[in-house]
MIVO-232546 format. One line per field, with one value per residue (C-alpha): residue in three letters; x, y, z; residue number from 1. Coordinates in Angstrom, 2 decimals. Each point is the difference from the previous one (the first is absolute). Layout:
residues N
tortor c(ALA ...) $
px c(X ...) $
py c(Y ...) $
pz c(Z ...) $
doba c(NUM ...) $
***
This chain:
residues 292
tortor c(UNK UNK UNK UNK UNK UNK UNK UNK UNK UNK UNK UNK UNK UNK UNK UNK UNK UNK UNK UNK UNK UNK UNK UNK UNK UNK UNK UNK UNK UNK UNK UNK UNK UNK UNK UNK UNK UNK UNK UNK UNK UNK UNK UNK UNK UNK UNK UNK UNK UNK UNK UNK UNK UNK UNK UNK UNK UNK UNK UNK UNK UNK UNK UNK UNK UNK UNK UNK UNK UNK UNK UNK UNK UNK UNK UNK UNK UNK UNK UNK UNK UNK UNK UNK UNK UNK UNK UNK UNK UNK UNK UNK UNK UNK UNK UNK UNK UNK UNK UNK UNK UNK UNK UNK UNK UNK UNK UNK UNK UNK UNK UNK UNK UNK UNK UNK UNK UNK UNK UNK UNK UNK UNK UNK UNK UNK UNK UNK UNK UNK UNK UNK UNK UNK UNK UNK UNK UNK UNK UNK UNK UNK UNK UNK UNK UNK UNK UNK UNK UNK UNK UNK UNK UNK UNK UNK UNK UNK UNK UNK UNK UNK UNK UNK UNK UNK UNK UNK UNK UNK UNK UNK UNK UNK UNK UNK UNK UNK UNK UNK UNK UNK UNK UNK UNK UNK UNK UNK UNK UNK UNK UNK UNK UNK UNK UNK UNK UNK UNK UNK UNK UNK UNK UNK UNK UNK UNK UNK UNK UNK UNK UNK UNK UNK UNK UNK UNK UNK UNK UNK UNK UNK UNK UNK UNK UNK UNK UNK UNK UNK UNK UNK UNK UNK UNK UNK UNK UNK UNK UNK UNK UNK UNK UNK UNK UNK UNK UNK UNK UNK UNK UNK UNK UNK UNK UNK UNK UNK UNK UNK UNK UNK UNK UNK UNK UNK UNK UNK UNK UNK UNK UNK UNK UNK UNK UNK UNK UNK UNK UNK UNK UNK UNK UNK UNK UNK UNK UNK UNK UNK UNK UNK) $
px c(0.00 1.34 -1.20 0.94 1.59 0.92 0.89 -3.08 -2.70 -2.33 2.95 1.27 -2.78 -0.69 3.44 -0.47 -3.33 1.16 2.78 -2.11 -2.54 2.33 1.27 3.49 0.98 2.63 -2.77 -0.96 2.32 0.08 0.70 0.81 0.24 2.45 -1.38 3.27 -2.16 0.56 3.81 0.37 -2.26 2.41 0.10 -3.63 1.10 2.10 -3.07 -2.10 3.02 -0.08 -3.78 -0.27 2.38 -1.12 -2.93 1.82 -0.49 1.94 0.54 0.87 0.48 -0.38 0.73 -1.43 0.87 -2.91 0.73 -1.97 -2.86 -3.84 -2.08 2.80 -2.55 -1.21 3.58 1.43 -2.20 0.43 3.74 -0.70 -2.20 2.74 1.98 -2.59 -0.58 -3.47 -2.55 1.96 -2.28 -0.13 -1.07 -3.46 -2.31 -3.58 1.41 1.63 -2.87 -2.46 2.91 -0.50 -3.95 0.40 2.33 -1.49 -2.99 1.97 0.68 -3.11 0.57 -3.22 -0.91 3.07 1.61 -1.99 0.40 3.37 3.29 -1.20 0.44 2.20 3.74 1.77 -2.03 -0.73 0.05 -3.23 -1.69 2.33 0.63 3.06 0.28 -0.83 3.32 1.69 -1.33 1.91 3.05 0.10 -0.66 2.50 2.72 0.70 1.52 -1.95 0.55 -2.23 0.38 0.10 -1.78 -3.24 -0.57 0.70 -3.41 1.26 -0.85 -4.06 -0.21 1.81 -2.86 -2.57 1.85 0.74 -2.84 -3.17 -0.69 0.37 -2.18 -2.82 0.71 -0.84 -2.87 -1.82 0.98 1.50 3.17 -0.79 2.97 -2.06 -3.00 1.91 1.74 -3.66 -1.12 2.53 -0.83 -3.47 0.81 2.56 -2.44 -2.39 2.80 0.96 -3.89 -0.06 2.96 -0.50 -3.52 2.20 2.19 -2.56 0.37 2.93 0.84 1.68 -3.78 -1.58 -3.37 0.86 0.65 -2.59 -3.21 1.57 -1.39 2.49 1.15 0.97 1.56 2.16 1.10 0.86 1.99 1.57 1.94 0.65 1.80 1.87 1.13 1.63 1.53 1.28 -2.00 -3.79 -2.12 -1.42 -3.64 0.64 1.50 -2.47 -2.73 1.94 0.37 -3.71 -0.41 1.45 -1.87 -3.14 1.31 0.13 3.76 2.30 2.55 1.19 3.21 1.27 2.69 3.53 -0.10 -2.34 -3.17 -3.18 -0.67 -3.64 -0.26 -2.48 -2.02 3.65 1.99 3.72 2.29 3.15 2.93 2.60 2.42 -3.28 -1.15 0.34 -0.57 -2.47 0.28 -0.44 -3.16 -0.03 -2.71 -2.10 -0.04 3.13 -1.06 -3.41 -0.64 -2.84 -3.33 -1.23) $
py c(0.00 3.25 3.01 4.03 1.06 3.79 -1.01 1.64 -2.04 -1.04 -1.44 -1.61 -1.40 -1.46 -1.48 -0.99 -1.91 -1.65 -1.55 -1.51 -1.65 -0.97 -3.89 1.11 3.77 -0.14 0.51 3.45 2.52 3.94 2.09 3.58 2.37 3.56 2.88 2.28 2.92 0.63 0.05 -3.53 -1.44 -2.77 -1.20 -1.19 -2.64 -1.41 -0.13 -1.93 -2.56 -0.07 -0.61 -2.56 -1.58 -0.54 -1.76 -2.13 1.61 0.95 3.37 2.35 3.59 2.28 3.07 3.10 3.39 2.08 3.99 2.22 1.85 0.08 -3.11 -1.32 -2.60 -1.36 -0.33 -1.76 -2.54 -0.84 0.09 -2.78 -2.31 0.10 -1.87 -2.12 -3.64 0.21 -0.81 1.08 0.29 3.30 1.17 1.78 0.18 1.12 3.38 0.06 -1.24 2.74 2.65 -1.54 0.59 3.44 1.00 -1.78 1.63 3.29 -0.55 -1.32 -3.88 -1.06 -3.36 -1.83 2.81 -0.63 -3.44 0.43 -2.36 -3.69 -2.46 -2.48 -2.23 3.64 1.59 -2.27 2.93 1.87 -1.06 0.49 3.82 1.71 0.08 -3.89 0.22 1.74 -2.04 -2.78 1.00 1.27 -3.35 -1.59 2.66 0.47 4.16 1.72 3.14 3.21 1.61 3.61 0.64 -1.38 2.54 2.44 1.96 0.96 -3.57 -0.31 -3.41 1.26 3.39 -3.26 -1.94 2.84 2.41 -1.13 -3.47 1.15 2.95 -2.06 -2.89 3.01 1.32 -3.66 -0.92 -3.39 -1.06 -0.14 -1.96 -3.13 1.34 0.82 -3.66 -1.35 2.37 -0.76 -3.52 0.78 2.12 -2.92 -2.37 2.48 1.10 -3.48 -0.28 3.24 -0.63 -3.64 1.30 2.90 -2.86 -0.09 3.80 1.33 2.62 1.04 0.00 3.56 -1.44 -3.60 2.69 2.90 -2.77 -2.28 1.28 2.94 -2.27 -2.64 2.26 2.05 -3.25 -1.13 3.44 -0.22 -2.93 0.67 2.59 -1.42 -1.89 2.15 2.45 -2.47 1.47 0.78 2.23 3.24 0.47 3.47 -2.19 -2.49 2.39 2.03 -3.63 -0.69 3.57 -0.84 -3.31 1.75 2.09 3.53 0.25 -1.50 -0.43 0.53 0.58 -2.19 0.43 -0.57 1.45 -2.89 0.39 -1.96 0.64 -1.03 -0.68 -2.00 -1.06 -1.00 0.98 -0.53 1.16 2.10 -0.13 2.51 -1.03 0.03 3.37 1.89 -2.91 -2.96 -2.21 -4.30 -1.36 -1.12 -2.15 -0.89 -3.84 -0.80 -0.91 1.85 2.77 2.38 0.27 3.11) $
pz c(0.00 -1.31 2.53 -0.06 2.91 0.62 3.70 1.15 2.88 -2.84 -2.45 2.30 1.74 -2.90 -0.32 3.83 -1.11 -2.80 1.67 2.27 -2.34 -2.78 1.01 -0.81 0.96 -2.62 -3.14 1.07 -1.18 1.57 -3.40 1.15 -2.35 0.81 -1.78 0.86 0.51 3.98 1.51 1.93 -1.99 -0.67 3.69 -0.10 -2.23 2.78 2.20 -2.34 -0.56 4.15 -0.13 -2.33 1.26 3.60 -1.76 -2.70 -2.69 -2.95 -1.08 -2.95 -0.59 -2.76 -0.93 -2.17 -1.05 -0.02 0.06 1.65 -2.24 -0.66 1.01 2.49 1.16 -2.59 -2.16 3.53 -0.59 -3.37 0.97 2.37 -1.98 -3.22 2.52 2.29 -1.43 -1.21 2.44 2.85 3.21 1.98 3.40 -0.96 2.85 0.31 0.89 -3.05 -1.46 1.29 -0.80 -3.91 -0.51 1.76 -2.82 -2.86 1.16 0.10 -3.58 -1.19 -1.10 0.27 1.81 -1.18 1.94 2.81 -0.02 0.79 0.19 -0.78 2.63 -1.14 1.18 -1.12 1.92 2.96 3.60 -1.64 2.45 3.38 1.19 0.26 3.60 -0.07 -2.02 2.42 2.87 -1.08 -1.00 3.05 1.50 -1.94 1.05 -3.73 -0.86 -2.34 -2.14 0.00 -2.91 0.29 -3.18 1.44 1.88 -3.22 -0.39 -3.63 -0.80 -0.58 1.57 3.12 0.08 -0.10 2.66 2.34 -0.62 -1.93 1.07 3.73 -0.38 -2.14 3.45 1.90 -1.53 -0.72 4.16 -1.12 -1.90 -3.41 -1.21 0.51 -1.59 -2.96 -0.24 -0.05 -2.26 -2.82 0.51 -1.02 -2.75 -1.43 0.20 -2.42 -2.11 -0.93 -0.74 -2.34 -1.66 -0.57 -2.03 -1.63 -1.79 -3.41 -0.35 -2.97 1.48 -3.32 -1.10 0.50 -0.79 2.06 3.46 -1.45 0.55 2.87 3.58 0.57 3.46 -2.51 -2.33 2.30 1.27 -3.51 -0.89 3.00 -0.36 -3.38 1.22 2.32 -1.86 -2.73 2.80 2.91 2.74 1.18 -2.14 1.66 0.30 -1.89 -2.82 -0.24 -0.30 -2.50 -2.25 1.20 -2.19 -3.16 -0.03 0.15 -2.98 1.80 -1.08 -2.34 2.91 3.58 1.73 2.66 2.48 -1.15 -3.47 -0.49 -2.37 -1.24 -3.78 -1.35 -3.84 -2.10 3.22 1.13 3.12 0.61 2.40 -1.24 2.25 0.25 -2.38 -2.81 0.69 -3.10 -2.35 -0.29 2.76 0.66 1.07 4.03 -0.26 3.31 -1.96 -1.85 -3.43 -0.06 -1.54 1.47 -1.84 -1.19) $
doba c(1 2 3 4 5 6 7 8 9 10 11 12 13 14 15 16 17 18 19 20 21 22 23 24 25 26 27 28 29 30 31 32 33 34 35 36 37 38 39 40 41 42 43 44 45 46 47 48 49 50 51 52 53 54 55 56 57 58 59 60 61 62 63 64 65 66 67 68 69 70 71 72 73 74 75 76 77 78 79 80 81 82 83 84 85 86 87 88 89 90 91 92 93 94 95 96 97 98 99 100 101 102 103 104 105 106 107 108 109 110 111 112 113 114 115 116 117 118 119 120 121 122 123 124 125 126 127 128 129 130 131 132 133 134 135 136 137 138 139 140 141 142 143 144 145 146 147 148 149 150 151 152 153 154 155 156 157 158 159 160 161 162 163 164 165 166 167 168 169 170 171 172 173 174 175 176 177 178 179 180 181 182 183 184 185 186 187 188 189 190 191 192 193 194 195 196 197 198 199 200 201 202 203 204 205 206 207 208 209 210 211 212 213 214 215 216 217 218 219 220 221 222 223 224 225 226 227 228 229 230 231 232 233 234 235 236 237 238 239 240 241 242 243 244 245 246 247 248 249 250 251 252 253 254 255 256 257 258 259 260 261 262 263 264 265 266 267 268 269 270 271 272 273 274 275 276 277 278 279 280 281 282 283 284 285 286 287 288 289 290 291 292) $
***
């Protein structure tokens, strides 16, 4: 078993955990991963190694360069998945968890946003809380890193951790992180419904997602479109695709010089590099071409 671990209590409760279920200790390995953006960063490598370990476990670091710039966050971690072995399990709790459908909410995902980070073996703490992490590293007696930057209020998800969820905790008179974790399992559950129906819809089609029930259809565009650009789909974009399917423009702009393009009863999706001259088809089904 391959696991993520920063050196923080849920990472390496995790690693803790695994140890103790897997028959032999010596299948899990601790991959840590040093970004190089924080003097001594370097050290906490050392305290994984010491971690892992105490628990049998074998262990491997990494290391990226990622200079500091715009969208620090989100370029740190596709730093550290180019060098994670696919399917590497992480420390994600149902803090985390809640933290996720506040800011896909923020940004307006829809219910696949809500539904948030699937439960599955990379993903296996969603349903413990972070101080249940804590708790037992404690109990183990195993060190664990803070890292300054999450306490960074520059970072969004830190303003959710440290500000919003507490206030919204306050104002509803219960801890909502569990709410939340129930909630997206709800929401999963009719997301996988919806999008399972959404599956007979071209979304290359403007007449196929002009007549489908517009829940079907924005379903349909939207993971067409996540497709063609590697990430979710804005509720802003979808609409704006949702518009040229319904013929009330030729085309639409979408984030990252991005563009939808609707011809003959046709849509495609320029990228970047094709601005400026006719661009490839991204089908929603390989090998069919939208109707009309």
């Amino acid at each position: 078993m391959h696991i993520a671990v920063s050196g923080g209590p849920d990472s390496t409760a995790l690693l803790i955990l695994a140890t103790f279920v897997a028959e032999d200790p010596g299948v899990v390995v601790a991959h840590h991963v040093d970004h190089g953006i924080r003097e001594g960063s370097g050290a906490e490598a050392a305290i994984v190694f010491e971690s892992a370990s105490a628990f049998g476990a074998r262990f491997e670091s990494h290391k990226v360069d990622v200079p500091p710039g715009p969208n620090l966050e989100a370029r740190l971690r596709e730093a550290r998945l180019s060098v994670l072995p696919k399917g590497v399990a992480t420390g994600h709790t149902a803090d985390d968890q809640a933290e996720t459908v506040i800011l896909n909410l923020m940004r307006g995902s829809g219910t696949d946003g809500l539904s948030g980070m699937k439960r599955s073996t990379a993903k296996p703490l969603l349903p413990l809380r972070r101080h249940e992490a804590r708790s037992l590293c404690r109990a183990v007696g195993i060190s664990t890193i803070e890292d300054p930057s999450n306490s960074d209020l520059g970072y969004r998800r830190n303003q959710v951790r440290h500000r919003v969820l507490p206030l919204l905790s306050e104002v509803a008179e219960r801890d909502l992180v569990p709410v939340l974790a129930r909630q997206c399992e709800y929401m999963a559950a009719e997301a996988g419904y919806l999008n399972d129906a959404s599956l007979s819809i071209d979304a290359c089609s403007a007449r196929q997602v002009r007549e489908a029930p517009p829940a079907l259809a924005r379903r349909a565009v939207r993971a067409w479109l996540a497709s063609a650009l590697g990430r979710p789909a804005s509720s802003a974009e979808v609409e704006r695709v949702m518009a040229v399917a319904r013929n009330e423009a030729t085309g639409c702009e979408l984030e990252g010089g991005y563009s939808v393009r609707r011809s003959g009863g046709h849509m495609r999706i320029i990228t970047p590099a094709q601005s400026g001259r006719a661009g490839s088809t991204a089908s929603a089904h390989p090998g069919k071409r939208g109707e009309a």
